[in-house]
VOVOLO-315055 format. One line per field, with one value per atom (N, C-alpha, C, O): residue in one letter; atom name; x, y, z. Coordinates in steps of 0.05 Angstrom, whole numbers, plus 32768, in hexadecimal, padded with zeros to 4 digits. Example, Ala and Ser with C-alpha at 12.3 -4.5 7.8 and 13.67 -1.06 7.14 Angstrom:
! VOVOLO-315055
r <- A,A,A,A,S,S,S,S $
a <- N,CA,C,O,N,CA,C,O $
X <- 8108,80F6,8108,811D,8101,8111,8102,810C $
Y <- 7F8E,7FA6,7FBE,7FBE,7FD3,7FEB,8001,8017 $
Z <- 809C,809C,809C,80A9,808E,808F,809D,80A1 $
//
This chain:
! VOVOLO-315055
r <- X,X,X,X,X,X,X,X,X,X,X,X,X,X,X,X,X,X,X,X,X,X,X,X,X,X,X,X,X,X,X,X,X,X,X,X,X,X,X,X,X,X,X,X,X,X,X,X,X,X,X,X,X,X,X,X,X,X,X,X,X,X,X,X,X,X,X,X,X,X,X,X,X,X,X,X,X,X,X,X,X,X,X,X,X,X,X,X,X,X,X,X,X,X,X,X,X,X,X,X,X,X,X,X,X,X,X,X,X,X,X,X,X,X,X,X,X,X,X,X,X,X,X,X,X,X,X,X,X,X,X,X,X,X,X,X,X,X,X,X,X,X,X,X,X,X,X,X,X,X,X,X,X,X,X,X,X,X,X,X,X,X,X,X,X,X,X,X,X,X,X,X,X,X,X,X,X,X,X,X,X,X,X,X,X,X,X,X,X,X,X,X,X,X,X,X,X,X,X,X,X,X,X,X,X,X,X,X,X,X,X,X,X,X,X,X,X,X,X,X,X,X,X,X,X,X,X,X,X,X,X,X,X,X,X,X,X,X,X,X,X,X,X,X,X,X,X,X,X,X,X,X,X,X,X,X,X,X,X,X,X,X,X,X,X,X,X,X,X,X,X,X,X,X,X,X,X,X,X,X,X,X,X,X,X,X,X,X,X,X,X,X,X,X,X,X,X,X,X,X,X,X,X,X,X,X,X,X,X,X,X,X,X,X,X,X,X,X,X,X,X,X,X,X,X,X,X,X,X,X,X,X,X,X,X,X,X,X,X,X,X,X,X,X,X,X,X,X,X,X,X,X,X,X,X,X,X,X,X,X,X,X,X,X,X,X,X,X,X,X,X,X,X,X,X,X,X,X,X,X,X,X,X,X,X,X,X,X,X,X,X,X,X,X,X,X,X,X,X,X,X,X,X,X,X,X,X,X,X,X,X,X,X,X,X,X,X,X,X,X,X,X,X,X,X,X,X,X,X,X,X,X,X,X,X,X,X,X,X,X,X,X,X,X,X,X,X,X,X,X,X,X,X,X,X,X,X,X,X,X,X,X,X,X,X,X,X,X,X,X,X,X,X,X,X,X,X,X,X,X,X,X,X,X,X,X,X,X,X,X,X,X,X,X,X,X,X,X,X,X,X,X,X,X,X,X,X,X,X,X,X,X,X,X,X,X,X,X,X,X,X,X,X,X,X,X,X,X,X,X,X,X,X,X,X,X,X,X,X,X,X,X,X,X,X,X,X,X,X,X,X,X,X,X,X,X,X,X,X,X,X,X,X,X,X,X,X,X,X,X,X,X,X,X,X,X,X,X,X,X,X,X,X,X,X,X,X,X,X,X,X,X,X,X,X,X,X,X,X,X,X,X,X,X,X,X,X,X,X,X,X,X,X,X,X,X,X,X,X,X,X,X,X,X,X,X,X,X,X,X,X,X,X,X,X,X,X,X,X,X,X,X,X,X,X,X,X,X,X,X,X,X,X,X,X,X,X,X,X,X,X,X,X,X,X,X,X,X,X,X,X,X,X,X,X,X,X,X,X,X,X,X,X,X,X,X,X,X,X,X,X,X,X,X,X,X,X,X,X,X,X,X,X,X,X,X,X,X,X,X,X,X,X,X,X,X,X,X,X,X,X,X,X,X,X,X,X,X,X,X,X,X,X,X,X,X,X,X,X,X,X,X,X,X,X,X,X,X,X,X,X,X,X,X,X,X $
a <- N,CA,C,O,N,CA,C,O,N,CA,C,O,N,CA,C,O,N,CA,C,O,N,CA,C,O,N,CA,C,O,N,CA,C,O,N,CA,C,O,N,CA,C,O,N,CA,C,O,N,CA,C,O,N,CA,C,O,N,CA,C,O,N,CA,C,O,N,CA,C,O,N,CA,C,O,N,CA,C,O,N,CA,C,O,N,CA,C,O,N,CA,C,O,N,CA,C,O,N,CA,C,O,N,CA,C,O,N,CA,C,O,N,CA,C,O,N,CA,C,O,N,CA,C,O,N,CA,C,O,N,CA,C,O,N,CA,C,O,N,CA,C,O,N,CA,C,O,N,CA,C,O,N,CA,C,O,N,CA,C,O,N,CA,C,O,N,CA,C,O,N,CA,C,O,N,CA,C,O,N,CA,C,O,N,CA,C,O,N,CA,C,O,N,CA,C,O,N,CA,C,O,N,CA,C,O,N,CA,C,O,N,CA,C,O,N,CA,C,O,N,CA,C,O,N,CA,C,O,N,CA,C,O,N,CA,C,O,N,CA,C,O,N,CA,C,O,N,CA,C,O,N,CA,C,O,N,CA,C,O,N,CA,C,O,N,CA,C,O,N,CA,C,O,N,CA,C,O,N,CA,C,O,N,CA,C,O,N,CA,C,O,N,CA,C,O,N,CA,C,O,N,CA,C,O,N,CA,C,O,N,CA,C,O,N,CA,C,O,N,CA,C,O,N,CA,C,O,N,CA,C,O,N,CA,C,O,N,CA,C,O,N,CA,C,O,N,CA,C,O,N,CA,C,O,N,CA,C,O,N,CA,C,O,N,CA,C,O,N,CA,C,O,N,CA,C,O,N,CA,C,O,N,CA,C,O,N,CA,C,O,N,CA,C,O,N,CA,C,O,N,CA,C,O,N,CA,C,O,N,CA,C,O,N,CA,C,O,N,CA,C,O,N,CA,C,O,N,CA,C,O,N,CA,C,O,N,CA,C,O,N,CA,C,O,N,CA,C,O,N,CA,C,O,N,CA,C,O,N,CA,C,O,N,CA,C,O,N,CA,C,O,N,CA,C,O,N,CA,C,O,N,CA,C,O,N,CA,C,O,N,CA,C,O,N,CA,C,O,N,CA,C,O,N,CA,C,O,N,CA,C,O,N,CA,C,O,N,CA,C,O,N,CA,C,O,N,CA,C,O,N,CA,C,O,N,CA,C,O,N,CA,C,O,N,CA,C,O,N,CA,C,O,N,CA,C,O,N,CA,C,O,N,CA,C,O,N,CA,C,O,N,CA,C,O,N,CA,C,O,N,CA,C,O,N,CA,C,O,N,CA,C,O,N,CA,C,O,N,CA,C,O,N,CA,C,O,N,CA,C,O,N,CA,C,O,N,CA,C,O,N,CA,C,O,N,CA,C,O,N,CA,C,O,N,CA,C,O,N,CA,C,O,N,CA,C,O,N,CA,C,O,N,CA,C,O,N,CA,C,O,N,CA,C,O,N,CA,C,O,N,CA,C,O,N,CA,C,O,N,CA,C,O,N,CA,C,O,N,CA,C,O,N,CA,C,O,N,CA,C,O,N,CA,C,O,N,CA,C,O,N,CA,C,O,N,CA,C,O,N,CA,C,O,N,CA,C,O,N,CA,C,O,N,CA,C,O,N,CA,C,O,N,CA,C,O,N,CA,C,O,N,CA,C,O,N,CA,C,O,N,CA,C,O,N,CA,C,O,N,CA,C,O,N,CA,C,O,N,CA,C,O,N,CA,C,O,N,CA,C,O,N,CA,C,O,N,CA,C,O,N,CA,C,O,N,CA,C,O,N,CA,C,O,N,CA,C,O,N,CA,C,O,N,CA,C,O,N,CA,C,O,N,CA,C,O,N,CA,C,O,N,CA,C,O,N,CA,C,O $
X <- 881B,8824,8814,880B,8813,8800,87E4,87DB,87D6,87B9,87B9,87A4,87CA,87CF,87D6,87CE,87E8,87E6,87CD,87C0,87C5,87A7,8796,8791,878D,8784,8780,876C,87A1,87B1,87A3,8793,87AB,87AF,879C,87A2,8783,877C,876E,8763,8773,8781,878E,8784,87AB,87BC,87B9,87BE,87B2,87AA,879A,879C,877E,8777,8784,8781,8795,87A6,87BB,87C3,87C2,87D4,87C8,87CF,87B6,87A8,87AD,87B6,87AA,87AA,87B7,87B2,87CA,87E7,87F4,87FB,87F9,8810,8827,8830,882E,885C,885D,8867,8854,885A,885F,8873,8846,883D,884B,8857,884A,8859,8878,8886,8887,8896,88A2,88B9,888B,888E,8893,88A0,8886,8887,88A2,88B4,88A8,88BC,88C7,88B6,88E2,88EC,88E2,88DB,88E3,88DE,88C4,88BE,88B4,8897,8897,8899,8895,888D,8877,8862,887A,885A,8854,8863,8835,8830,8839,884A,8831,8840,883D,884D,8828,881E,8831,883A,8833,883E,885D,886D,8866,8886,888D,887F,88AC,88B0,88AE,88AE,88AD,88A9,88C8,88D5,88CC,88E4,88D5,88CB,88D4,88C9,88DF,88F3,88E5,88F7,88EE,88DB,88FC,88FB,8910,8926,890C,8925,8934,894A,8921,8939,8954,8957,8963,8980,8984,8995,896D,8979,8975,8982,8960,8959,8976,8980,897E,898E,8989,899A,8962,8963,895C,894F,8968,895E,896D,8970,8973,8989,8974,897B,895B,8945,8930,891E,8939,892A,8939,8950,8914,8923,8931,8941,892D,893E,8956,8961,8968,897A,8991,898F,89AC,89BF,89CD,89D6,89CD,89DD,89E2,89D1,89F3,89FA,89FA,8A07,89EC,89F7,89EF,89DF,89F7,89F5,89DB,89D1,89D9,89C5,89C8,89C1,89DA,89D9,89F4,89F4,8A09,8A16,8A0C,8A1A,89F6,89EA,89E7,89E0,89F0,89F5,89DD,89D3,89D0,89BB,89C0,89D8,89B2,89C1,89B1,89B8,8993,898A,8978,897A,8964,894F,893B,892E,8934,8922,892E,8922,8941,894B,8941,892F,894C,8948,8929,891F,8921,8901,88F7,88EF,88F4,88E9,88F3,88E3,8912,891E,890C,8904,890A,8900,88E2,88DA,88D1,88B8,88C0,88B0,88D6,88D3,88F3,8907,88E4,8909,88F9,8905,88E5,88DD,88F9,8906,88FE,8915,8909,8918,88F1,88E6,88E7,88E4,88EC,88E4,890B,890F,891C,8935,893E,8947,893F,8939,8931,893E,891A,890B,8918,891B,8923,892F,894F,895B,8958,8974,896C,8977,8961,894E,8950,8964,8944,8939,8957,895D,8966,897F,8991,8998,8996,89A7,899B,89A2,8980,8972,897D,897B,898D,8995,8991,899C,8975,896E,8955,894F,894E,8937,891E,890F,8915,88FD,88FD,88E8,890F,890D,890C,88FE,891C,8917,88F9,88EA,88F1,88D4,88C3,88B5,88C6,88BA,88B9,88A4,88D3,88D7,88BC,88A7,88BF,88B4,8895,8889,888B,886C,886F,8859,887E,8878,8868,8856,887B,887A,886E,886B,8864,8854,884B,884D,8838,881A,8821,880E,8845,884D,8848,8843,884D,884A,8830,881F,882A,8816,8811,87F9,8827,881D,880B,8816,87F3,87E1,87E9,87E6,87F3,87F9,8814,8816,8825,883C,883D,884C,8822,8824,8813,8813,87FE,87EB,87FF,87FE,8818,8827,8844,8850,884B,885B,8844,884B,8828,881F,8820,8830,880D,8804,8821,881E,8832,884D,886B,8879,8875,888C,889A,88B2,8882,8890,8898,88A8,8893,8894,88B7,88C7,88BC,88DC,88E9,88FF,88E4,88F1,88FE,8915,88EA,88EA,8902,8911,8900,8908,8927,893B,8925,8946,894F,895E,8946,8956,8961,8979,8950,8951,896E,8983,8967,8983,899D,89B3,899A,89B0,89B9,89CF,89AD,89BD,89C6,89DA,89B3,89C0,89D9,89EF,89DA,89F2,8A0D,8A23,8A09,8A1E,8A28,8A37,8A1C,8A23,8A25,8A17,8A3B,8A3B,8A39,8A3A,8A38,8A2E,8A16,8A0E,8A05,89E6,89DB,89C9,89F3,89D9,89E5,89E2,89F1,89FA,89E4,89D6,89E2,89CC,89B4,89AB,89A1,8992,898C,8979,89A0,899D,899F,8988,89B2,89AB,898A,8983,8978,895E,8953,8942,8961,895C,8938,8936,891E,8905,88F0,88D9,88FB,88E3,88E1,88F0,88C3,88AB,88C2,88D0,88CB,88CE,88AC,8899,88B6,889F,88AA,88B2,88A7,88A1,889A,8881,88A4,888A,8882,886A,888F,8882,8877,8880,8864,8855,884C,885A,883A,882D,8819,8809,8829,881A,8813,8827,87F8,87FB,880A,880C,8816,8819,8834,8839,8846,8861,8862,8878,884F,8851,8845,8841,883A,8843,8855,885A,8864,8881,8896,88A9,8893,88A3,88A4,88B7,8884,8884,8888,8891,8886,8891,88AF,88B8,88BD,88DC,88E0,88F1,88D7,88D4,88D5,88E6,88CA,88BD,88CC,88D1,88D5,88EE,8906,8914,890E,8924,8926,893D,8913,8911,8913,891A,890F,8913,892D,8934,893E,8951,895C,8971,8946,8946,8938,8927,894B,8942,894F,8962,893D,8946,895C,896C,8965,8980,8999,89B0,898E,89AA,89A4,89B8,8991,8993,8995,8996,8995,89A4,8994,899D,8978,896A,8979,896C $
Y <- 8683,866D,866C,8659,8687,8681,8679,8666,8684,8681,8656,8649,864D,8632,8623,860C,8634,8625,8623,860E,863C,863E,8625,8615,8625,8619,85F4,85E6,85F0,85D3,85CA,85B8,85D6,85D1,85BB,85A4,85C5,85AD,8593,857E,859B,8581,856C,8555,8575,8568,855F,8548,856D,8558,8549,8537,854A,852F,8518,8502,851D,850F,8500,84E9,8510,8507,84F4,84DD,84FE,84F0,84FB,8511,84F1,84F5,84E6,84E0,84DF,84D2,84E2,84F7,84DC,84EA,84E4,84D0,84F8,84F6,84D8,84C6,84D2,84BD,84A2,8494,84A3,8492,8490,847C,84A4,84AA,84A9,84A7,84A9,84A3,8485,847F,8473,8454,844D,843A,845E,8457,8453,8454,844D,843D,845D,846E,8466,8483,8483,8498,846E,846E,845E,844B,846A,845F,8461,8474,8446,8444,8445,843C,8452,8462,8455,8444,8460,844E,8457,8469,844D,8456,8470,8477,847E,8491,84AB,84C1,84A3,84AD,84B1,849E,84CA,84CB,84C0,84C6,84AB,84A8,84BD,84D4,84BB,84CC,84C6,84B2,84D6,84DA,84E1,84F8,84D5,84E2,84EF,84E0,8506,8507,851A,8529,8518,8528,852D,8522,853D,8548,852D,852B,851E,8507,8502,84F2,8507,8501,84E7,84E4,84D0,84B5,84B5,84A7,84C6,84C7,84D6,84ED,84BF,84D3,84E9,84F8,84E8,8504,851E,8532,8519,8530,8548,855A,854A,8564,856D,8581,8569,8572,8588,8598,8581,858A,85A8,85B1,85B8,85D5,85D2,85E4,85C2,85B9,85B8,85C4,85A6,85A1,85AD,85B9,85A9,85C4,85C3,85B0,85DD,85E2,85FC,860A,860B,8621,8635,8630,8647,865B,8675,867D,8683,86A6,86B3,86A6,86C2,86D5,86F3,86F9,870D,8724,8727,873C,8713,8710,8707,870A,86FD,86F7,86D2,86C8,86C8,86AD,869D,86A3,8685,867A,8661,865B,864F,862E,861E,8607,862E,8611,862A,8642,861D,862D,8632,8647,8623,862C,8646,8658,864D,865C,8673,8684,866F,8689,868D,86A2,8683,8688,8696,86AD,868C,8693,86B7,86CA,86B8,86D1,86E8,86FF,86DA,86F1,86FD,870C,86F0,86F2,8716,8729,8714,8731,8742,8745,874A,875F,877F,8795,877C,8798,87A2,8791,87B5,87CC,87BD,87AD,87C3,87BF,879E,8798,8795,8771,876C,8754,8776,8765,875A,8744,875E,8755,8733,871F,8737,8718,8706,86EE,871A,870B,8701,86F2,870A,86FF,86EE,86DA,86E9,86D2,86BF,86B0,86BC,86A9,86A2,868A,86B5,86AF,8698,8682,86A5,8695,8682,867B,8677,8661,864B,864A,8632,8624,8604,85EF,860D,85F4,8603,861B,85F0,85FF,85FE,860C,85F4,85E6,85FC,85FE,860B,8623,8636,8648,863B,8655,8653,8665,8641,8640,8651,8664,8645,8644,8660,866B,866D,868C,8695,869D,8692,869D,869F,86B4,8686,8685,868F,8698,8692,86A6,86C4,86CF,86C6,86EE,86F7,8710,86E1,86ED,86FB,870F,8702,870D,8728,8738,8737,8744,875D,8776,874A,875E,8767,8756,877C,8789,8798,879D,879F,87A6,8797,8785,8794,8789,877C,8766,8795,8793,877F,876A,8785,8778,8756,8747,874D,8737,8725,870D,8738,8731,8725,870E,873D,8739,8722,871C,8717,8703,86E6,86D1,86F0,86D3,86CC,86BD,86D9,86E2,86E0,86D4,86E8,86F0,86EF,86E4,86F8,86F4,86D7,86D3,86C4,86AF,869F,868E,869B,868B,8698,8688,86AD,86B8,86B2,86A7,86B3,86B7,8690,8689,8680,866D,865E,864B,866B,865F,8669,865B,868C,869D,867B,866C,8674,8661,864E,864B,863B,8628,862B,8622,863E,8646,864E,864E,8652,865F,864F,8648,8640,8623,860B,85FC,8605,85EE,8604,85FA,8618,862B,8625,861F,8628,862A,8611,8611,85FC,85E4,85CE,85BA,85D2,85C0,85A0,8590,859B,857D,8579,8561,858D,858C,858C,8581,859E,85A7,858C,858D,8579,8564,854D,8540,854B,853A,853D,8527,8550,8561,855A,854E,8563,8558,853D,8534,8528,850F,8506,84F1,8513,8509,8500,84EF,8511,850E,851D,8533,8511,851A,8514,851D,8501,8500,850D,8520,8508,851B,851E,850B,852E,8537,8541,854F,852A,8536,852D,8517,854D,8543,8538,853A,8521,8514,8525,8523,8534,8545,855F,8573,855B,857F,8580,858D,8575,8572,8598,85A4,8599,85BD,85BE,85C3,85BB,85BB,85D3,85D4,85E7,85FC,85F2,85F0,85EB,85E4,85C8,85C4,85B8,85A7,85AA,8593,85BC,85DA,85D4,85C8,85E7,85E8,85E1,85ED,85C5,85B0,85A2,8595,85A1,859C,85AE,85A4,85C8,85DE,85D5,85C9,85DF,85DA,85C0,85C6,85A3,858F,8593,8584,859F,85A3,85B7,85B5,85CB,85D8,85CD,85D2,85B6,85A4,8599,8599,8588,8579,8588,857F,85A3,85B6,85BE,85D4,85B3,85C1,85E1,85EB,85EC,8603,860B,861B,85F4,85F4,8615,8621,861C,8639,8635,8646,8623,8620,861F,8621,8619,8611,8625,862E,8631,8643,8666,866E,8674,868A,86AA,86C0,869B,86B0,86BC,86CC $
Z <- 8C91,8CA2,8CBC,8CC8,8CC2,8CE0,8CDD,8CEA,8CCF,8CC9,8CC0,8CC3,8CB9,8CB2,8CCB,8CCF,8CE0,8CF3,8D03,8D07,8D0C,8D11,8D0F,8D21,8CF1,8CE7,8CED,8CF2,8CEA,8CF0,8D0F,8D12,8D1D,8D36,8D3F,8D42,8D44,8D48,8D36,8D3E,8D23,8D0F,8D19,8D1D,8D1F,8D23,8D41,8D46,8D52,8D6E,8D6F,8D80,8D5A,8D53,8D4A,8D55,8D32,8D26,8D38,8D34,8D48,8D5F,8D71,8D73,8D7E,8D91,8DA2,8D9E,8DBD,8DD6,8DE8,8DFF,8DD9,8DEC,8DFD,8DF4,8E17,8E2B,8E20,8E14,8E26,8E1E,8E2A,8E1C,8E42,8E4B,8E37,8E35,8E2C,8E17,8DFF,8DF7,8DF5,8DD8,8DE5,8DD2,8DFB,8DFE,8DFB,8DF5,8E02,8DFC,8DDE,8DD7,8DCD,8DB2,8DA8,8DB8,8D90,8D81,8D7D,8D7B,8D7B,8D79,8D4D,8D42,8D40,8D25,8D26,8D36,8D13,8D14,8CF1,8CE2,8CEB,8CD3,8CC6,8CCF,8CAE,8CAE,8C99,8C8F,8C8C,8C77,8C60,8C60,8C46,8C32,8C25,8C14,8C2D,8C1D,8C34,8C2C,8C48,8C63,8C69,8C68,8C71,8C74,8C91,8CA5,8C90,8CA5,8CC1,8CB9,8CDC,8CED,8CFD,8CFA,8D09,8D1C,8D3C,8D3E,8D4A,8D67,8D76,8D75,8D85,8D98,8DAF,8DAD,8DC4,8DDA,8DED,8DEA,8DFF,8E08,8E20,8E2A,8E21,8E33,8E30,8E1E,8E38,8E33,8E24,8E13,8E2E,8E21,8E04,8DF5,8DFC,8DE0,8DCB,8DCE,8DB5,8DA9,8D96,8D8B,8D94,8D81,8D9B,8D96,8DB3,8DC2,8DB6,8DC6,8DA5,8D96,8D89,8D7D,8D85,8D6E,8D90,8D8E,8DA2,8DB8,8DB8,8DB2,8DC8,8DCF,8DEB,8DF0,8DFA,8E0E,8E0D,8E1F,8DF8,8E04,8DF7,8DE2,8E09,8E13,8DFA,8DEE,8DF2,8DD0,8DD5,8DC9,8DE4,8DEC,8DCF,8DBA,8DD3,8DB8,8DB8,8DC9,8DA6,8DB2,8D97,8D85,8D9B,8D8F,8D9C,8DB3,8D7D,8D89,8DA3,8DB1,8DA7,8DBF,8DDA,8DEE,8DD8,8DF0,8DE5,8DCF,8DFF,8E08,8E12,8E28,8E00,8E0A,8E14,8E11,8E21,8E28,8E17,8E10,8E0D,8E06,8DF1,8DF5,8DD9,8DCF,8DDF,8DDB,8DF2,8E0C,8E10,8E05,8E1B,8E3A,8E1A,8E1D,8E02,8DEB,8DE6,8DEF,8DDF,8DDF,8DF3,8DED,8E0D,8E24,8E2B,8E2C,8E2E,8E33,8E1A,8E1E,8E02,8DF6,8DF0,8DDE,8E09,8E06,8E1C,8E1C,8E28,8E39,8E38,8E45,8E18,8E07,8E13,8E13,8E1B,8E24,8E39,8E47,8E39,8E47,8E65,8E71,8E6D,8E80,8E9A,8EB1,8E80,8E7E,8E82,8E86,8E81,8E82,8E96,8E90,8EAD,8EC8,8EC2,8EC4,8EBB,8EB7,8EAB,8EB2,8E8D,8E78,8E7B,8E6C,8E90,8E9C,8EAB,8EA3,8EBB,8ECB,8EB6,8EB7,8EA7,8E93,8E85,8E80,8E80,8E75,8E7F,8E76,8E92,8EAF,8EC3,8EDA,8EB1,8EC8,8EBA,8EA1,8ECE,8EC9,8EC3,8EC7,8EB4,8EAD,8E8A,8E87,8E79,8E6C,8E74,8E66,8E83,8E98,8EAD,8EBA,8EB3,8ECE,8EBD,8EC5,8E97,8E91,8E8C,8E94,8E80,8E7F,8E92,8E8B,8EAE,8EC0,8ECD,8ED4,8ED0,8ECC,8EBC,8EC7,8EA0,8E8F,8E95,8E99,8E96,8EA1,8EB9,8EC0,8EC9,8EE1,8EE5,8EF1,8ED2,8EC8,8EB1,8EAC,8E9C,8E85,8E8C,8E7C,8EAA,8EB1,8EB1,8EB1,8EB0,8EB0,8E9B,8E9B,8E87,8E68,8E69,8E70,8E64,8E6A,8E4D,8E49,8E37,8E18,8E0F,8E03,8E0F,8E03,8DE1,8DD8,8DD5,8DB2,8DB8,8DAB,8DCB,8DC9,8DC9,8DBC,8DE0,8DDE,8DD3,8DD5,8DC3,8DAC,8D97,8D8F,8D8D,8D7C,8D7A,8D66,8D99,8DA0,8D96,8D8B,8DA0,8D9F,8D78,8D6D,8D6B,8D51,8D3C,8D27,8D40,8D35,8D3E,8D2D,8D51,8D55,8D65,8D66,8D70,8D79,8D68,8D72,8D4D,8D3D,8D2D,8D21,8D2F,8D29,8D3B,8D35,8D51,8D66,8D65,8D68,8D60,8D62,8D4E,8D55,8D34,8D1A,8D20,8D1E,8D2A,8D32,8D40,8D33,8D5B,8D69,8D5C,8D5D,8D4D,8D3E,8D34,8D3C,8D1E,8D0B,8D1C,8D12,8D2D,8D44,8D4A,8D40,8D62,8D6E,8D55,8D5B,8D31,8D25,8D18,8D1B,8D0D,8D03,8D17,8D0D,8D2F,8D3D,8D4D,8D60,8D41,8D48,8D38,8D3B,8D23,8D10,8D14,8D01,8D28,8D30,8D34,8D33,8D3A,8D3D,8D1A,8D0E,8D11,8CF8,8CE4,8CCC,8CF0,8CD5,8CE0,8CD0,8CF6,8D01,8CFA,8CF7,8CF5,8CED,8CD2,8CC8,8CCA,8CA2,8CA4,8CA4,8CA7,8CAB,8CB3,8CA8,8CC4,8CCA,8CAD,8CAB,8C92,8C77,8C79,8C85,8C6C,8C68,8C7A,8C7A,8C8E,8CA6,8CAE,8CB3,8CB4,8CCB,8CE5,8CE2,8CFC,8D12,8D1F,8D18,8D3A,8D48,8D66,8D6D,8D79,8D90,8D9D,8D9C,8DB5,8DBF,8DD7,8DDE,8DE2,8E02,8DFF,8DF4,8E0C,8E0A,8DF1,8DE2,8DE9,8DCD,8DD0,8DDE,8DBB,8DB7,8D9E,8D91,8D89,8D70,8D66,8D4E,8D75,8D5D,8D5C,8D44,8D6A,8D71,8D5F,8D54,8D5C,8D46,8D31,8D27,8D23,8D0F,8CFE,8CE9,8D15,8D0E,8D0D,8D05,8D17,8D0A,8CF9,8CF2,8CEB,8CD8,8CC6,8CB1,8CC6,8CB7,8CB1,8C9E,8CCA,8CC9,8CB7,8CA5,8CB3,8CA9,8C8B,8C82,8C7A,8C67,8C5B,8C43,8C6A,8C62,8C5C,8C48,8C75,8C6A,8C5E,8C54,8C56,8C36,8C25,8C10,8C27,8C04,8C0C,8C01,8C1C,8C28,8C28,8C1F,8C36,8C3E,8C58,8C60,8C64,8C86,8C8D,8C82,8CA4,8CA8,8CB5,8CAF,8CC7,8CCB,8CBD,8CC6,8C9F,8C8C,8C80,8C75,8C7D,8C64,8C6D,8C84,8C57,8C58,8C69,8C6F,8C6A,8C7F,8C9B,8CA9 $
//
């Protein structure tokens, strides 16, 4: 899977283009595609948008291990620093009260980690669990998210902000899983 995202990446920002969130914000939230083409779903974390529930932004409180997250942001970010060393940071990141400040935490102090292998192996390997753990965490424990979710039925999901090919990847990953319905959220991983 990683060597494919690799691969994808800039593929798909061609494919995409070079629209600002701004832009792709104007777009129609359903974009009808052509025939050979699956419908698309756009969303983002704006409050006015009603698929902002597909965002790592927005607030879906849920735990992992007994520990309390607000959003898949604040979980992602906290676990780029599980080092003994790093918890300090990672309560920072916990308890920042927005996902835009845990972020912001986070890029603060990367410069911190200093295991070379450790964060060879976050980039290469573990963000992509870490990612899928959240996923399944916040739709499991929120049976109103995860019925919304299935309802999207076989469309494409795609972000419109912060266009990252690897992050749209993995939504198309996640996508493709749900149509075989064995989204990692519903299923038994």
């Amino acid at each position: 899977m990683t060597e494919y995202l690799r691969f994808r990446e800039k593929e798909i920002a061609a494919e995409r283009g070079h629209k600002s969130s701004r832009e792709a914000k104007k777009e129609n939230l359903l974009v009808k595609p052509a025939e050979e083409e699956k419908e698309k779903l756009c969303f983002s974390s704006d409050e006015s948008d009603p698929l902002n529930f597909l965002s790592p932004y927005h607030d879906s409180v849920f735990t992992v291990r007994g520990r309390m997250y607000k959003t898949i942001q604040h979980y992602y970010q906290a676990q780029k620093f599980i080092q003994e060393d790093m918890k300090e940071i990672r309560k920072q990141i916990e308890d920042a009260k927005s996902p835009s400040e845990a972020k912001k935490v986070s890029k603060e102090n990367v410069g911190k980690i200093k295991d070379a292998a450790y964060w060879k192996e976050w980039r290469e390997e573990r963000r992509m669990d870490v990612m899928r753990r959240a996923i399944k965490e916040k739709f499991n424990q929120h049976p109103d998210l995860k019925q919304k979710l299935i309802d999207t039925g076989d469309k494409e999901l795609i972000e419109n902000e912060n266009f990252n090919p690897f992050w749209y990847i993995l939504t198309l990953h996640l996508g493709m899983e749900r149509k075989k319905g064995r989204l990692i959220c519903l299923g038994n991983s």
